[in-house]
LUMZA-707166 format. One record per residue (C-alpha): residue in one letter; z negated, x negated, y. Coordinates in steps of 0.5 Angstrom, whole numbers, padded with zeros to 4 digits, always signed. Example, Ala and Ser with C-alpha at 12.3 -4.5 7.8 and 13.67 -1.06 7.14 Angstrom:
BEGIN
A-0016-0025-0009
S-0014-0027-0002
This chain:
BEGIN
X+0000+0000+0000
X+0002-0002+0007
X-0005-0005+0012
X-0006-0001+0017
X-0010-0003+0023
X-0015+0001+0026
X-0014+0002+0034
X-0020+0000+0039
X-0016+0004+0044
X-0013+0011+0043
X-0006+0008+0046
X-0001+0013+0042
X-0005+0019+0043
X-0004+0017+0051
X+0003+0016+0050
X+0003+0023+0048
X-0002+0027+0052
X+0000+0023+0060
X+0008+0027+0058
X+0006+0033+0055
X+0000+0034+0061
X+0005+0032+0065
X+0010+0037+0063
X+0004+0043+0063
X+0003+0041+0070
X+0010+0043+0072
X+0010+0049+0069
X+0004+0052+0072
X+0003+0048+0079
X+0009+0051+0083
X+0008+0046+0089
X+0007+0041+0084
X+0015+0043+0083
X+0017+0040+0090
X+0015+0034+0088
X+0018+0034+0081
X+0022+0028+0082
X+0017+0023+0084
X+0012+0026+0079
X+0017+0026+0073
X+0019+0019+0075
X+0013+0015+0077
X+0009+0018+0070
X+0016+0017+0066
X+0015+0010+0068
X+0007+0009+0068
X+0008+0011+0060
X+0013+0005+0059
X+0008+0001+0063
X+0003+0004+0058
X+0007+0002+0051
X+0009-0006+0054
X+0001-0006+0056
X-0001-0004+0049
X+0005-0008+0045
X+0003-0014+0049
X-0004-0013+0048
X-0006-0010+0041
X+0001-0011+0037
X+0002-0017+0033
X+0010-0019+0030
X+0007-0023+0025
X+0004-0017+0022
X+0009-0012+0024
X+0010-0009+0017
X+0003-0007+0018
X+0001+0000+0021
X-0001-0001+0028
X-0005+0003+0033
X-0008+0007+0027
X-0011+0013+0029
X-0013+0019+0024
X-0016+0026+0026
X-0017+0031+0022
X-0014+0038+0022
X-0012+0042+0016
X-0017+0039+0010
X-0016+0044+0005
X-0009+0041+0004
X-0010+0033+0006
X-0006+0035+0013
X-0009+0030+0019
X-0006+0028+0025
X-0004+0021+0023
X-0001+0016+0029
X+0001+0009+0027
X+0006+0004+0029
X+0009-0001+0024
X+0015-0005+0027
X+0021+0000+0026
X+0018+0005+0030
X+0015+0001+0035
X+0022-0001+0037
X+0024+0006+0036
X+0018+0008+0041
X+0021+0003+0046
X+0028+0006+0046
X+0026+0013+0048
X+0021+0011+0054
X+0026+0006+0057
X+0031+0011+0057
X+0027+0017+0059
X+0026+0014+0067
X+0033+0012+0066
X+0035+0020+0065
X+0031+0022+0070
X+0034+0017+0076
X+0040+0020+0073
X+0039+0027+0075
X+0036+0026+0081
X+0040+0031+0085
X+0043+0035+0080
X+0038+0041+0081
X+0034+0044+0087
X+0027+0043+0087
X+0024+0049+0082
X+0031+0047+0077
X+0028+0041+0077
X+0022+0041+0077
X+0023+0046+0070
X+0029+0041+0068
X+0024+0035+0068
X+0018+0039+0066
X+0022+0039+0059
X+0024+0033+0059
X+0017+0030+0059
X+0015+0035+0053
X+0021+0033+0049
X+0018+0025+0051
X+0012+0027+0049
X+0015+0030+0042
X+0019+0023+0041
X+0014+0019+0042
X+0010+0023+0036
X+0016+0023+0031
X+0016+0016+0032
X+0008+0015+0031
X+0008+0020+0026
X+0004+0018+0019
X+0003+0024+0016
X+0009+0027+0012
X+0007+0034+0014
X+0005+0033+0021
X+0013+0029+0021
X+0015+0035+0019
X+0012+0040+0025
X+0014+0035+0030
X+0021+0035+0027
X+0021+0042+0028
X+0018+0043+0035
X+0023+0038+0037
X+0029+0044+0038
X+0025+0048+0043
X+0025+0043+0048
X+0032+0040+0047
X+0034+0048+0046
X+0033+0049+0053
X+0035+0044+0057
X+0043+0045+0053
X+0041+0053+0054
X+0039+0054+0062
X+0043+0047+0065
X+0048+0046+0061
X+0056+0048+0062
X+0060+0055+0062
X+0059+0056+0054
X+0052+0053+0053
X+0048+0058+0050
X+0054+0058+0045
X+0052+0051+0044
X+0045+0052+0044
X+0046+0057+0038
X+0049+0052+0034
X+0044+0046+0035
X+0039+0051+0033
X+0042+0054+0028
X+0044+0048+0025
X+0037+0044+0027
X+0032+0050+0023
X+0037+0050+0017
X+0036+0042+0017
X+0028+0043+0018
X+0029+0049+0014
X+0032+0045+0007
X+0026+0040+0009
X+0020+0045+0008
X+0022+0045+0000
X+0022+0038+0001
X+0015+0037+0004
X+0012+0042-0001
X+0014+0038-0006
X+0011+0032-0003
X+0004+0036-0004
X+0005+0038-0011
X+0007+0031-0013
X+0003+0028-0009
X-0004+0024-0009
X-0007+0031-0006
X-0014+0030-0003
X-0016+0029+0004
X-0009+0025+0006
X-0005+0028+0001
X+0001+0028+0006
X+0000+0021+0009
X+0007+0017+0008
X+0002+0010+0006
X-0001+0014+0000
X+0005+0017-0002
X+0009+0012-0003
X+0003+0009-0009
X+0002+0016-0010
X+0009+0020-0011
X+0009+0022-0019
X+0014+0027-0021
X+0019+0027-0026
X+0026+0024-0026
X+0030+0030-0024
X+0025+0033-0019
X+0025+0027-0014
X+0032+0027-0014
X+0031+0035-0011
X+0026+0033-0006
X+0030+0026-0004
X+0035+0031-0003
X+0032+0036+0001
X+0030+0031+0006
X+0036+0028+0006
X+0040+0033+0008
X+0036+0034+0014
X+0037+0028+0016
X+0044+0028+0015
X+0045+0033+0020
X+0041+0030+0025
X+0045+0023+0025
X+0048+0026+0024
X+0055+0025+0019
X+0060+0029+0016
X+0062+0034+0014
X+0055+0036+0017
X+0056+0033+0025
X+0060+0039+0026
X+0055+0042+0032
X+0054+0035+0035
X+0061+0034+0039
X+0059+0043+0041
X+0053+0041+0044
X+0055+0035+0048
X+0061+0038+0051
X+0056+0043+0054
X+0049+0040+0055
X+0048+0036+0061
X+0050+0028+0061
X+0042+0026+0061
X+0040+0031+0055
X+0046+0028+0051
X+0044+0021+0053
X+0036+0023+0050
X+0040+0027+0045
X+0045+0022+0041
X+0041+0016+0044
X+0034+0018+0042
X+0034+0024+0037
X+0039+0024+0033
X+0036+0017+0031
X+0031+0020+0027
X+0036+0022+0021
X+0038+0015+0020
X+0029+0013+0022
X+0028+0019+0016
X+0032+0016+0011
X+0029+0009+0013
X+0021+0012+0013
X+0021+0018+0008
X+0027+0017+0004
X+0028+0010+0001
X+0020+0009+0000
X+0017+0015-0003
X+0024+0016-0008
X+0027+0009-0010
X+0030+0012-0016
X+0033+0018-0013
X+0035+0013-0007
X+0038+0008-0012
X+0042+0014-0016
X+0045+0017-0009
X+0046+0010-0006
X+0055+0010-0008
X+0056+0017-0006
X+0051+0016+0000
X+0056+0010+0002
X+0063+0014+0001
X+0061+0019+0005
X+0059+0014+0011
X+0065+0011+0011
X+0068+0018+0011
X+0064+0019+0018
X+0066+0011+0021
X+0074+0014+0020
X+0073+0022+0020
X+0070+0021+0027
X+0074+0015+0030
X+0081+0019+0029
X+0077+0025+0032
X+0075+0021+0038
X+0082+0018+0039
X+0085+0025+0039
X+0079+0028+0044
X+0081+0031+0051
X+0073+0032+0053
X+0070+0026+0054
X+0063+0028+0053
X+0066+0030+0046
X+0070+0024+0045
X+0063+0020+0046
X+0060+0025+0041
X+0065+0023+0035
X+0064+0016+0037
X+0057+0017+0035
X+0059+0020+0029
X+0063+0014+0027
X+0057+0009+0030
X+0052+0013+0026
X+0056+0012+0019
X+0056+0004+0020
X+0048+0005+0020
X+0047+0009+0014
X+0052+0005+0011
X+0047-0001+0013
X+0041+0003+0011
X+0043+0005+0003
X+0047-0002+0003
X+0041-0006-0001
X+0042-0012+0004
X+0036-0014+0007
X+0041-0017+0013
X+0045-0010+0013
X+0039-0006+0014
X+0035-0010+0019
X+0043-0009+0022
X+0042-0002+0022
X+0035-0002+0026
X+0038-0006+0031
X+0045-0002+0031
X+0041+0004+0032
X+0037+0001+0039
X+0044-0002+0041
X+0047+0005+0041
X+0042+0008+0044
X+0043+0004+0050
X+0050+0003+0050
X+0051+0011+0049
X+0047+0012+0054
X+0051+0008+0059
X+0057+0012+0056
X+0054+0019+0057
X+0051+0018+0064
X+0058+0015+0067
X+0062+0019+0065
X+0057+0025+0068
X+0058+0021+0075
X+0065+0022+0074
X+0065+0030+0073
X+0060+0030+0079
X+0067+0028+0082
X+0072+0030+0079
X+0069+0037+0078
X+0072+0035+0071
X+0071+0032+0063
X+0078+0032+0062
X+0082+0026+0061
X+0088+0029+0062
X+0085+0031+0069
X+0085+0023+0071
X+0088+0018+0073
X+0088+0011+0077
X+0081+0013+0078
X+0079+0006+0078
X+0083+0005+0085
X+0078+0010+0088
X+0071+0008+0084
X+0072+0001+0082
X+0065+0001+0080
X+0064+0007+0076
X+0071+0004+0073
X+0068-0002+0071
X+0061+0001+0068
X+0065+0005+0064
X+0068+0000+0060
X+0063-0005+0059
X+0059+0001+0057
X+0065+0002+0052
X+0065-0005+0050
X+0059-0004+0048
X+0060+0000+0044
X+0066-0003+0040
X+0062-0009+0039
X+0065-0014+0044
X+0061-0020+0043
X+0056-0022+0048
X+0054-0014+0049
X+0049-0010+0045
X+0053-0008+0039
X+0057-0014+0037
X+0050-0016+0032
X+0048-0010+0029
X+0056-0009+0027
X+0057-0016+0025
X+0050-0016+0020
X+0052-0009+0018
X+0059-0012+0015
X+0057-0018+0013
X+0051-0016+0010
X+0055-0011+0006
X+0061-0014+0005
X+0055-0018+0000
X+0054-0013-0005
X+0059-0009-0003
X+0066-0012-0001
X+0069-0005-0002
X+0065-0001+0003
X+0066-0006+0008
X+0072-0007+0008
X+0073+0001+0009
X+0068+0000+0013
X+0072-0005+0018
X+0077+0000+0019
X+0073+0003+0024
X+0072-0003+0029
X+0079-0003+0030
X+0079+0005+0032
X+0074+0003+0036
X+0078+0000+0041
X+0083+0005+0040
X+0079+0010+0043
X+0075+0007+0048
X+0081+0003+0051
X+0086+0009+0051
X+0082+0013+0055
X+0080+0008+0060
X+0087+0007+0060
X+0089+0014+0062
X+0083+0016+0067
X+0082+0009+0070
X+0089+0006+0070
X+0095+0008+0074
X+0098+0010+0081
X+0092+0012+0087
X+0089+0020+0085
X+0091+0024+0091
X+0083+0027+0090
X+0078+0021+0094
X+0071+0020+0092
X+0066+0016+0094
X+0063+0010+0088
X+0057+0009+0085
X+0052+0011+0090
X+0046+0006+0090
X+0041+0010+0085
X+0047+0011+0080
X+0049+0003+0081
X+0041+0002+0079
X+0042+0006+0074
X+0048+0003+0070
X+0045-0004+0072
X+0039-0002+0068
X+0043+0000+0062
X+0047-0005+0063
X+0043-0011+0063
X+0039-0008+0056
X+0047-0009+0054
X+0047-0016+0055
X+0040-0017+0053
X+0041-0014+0047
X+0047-0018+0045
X+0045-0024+0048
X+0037-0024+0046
X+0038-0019+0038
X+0032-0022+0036
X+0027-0018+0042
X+0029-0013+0037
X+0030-0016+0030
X+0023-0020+0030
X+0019-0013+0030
X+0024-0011+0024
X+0026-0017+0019
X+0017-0016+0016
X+0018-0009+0014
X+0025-0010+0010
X+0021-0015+0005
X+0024-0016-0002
X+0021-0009-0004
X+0026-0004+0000
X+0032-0009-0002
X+0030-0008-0009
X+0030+0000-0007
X+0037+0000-0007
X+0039-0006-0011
X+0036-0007-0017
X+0038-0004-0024
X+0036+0003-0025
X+0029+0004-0027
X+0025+0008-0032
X+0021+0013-0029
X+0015+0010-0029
X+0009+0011-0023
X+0008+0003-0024
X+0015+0001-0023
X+0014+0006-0016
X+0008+0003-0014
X+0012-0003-0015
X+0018-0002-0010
X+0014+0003-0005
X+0009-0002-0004
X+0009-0004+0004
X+0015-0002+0006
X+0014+0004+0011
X+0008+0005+0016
């Protein structure tokens, strides 16, 4: 079992409680709203400086594949339910991840709505921060899971009440889709009682992955049940279908937290629930899981070359993103898998550039249509520069966030899996196709007739953000693979690689022991 190391400070609970009071504040104190901006962002900004204060202070690498920050509260005793936070390394750069990107959010909607708008729009950014904060803390399957479901009500509304024409179409799908995932996912977490240790931490996932005992054919039913839901999330075919819907009409900031931040925890799931508590499962599905991840690397490459909407080229771009991650997860290389981790923060970072620059030029252009621009880059050279060095990112040029992650993927798989990687390749060069070709059509050409001013220095701040992360990442990755290397030791590696397994609890201890926080 994982170490866990108690908190002499409840660090994560204050990370949770300062947004979700926050977001309370603005729903029931009105005058409040009139400074909604300066509040959301000075709080958004204090959590930041709060996580790097605890990370420094109480956070060792060295053991970042220990549970950290531990903190544990009773709650429903009868069935071994706590509320349970920790960090191990994975999560802890997940948490970073979203509480750098929510102040980034937020400096990006700064004018978009008057004063009462904004104030509810910022208010459910907060809720949504504190909830992302608590799905990456998370220790106890159950509580996993009830946060996993909270999640669509914030994110429900702001694609509902601030997104486009057809939004609450779009709100819909997302939540039809969302409650069917959480839906398949209750069997799973069900099961997990039943076959778990039971007692009073019946549900924590350091014990579960010791103490999971069921036979051969229900562990793949319940390996089933949670990957599905995380497969919607991440989401990948043929299950993405809600994704490019939903950023075709929700406002830039919530598709960047959205695909950024959230859909990560499909590909986080599969990495925390998934591999240690059903190695055998796990192992078994592994090929099929592979086949339909180069399906999404090339179905969502071609569909975004052949997008006229930019926020819908972007989320079929994201698709494609998310099959190298998968692939790099199920791959059985240790070198893939911490490619996958850090691939999963680059693109949150490098989507998120994508996303809010091409909000900036439908302010402007009153439009996401590529075939509604051109020679847009004689007008606004900035924004036209930002947006392909988002998109660079995004395509792995080297020097920029995504180059790393995508060269760990490939190489990493293409050891134990030549076939797949060289599938899988297929989808970097796509990639240019479809980052390329749309800059060309927007950007390049003869002068528009339609003048627009340039960046303006909050959104030039707001880029210089994003874009130096970019840079960091592709020039420092160790930032992020020093906290992820400890926790993909010989044992998650075995997971997947191995020769099959009987069905013995013994050879699980063996394969789950210290993977998972």
């Amino acid at each position: 079992m994982q170490p866990v190391i108690e908190a002499t400070f409840p660090w994560l609970t204050t990370l949770v409680l300062l947004p979700l009071v926050g977001a309370f504040a603005l729903a029931v104190i009105k005058p409040l709203r009139k400074i909604a901006r300066a509040f959301t962002l000075g709080l958004s900004v204090a959590v930041l400086a709060i996580f790097i204060a605890a990370m420094i202070t109480q956070f060792s690498i060295a053991d970042a594949d220990a549970v950290q920050l531990s903190e544990t509260y009773g709650w429903i005793p009868q069935i071994g339910v706590s509320v349970a936070w920790g960090v191990n390394g994975i999560s802890a750069v997940m948490i970073a991840l979203a509480t750098f990107l929510v102040p980034i959010v937020i400096l990006a909607a700064w004018n978009d709505y008057d004063d009462d708008r904004t104030g509810s729009y910022f208010g459910w950014i907060l809720f949504l921060e504190a909830i992302m904060i608590s799905l990456f803390a998370a220790r106890d399957v159950f509580l996993f899971y009830i946060l996993f479901e909270l999640m669509i009500v914030p994110m429900y509304f702001l694609i509902g009440n601030y997104g486009g024409v057809n939004r609450r179409r779009a709100a819909m799908k997302f939540l039809l889709y969302s409650i069917l995932g959480g839906l398949i996912m209750l069997v799973g977490v069900i099961a997990v009682y039943t076959y778990g240790t039971g007692g009073p931490r019946g549900y924590m996932i350091d014990v579960l992955a010791q103490g999971l005992k069921a036979p051969s054919s229900a562990q793949m039913w319940i390996f089933l049940s949670f990957f599905i839901a995380f497969a919607i999330k991440a989401p990948m075919w043929p299950l993405h279908t809600w994704l490019p819907d939903t950023t075709e009409e929700a406002p830039a900031g919530t598709s960047t937290l959205l695909v950024g931040v959230l859909d990560k925890l499909g590909t986080y799931g599969m990495i925390v629930i998934c591999l240690p508590l059903f190695p055998i499962s796990a192992q078994t599905a592994a090929p099929i899981v592979i086949v339909l991840a180069i399906v999404s690397i090339i179905w969502g490459a071609l569909m975004a070359i052949g997008s006229d909407n930019l926020m819908r080229l972007i989320a079929y771009t994201s698709v494609s993103h998310f099959g190298f991650m998968v692939i790099g997860i199920f791959s059985g290389s240790q070198l893939a898998m911490t490619g996958a981790v850090l691939y999963m923060v680059a693109h949150g970072v490098g989507t998120a550039g994508l996303f809010l620059v091409v909000g900036f030029l439908g302010k402007r252009g009153n439009s996401y249509s590529i075939s509604n621009y051109g020679g847009w880059q004689r007008v606004t050279p900035v924004l036209a520069g930002t947006f392909l060095i988002s998109g660079l990112a995004t395509v792995a040029l080297p020097g920029l966030s995504g180059f790393v992650p995508e060269y760990m993927v490939l190489v990493g798989t293409f050891k134990v899996n030549p076939v797949a990687a060289v599938f899988a390749v297929s989808g970097v060069v796509l990639a240019a196709i479809y980052i390329l070709l749309p800059y060309q059509r927007v950007f390049t050409g003869p002068r528009p007739e339609l003048l627009s001013d340039d960046l303006n220095a909050r959104e030039k701040l707001v880029m210089g953000l994003l874009i130096a992360a970019m840079l960091a990442l592709g020039f420092y990755p160790a930032a992020v693979t020093n906290f992820v290397n400890p926790s993909f030791d010989a044992g998650v590696v075995q997971t997947i690689s191995a020769p099959q397994y009987s069905v013995d609890t013994s050879d699980i201890a063996v394969v789950s022991e210290g993977d998972i926080k």
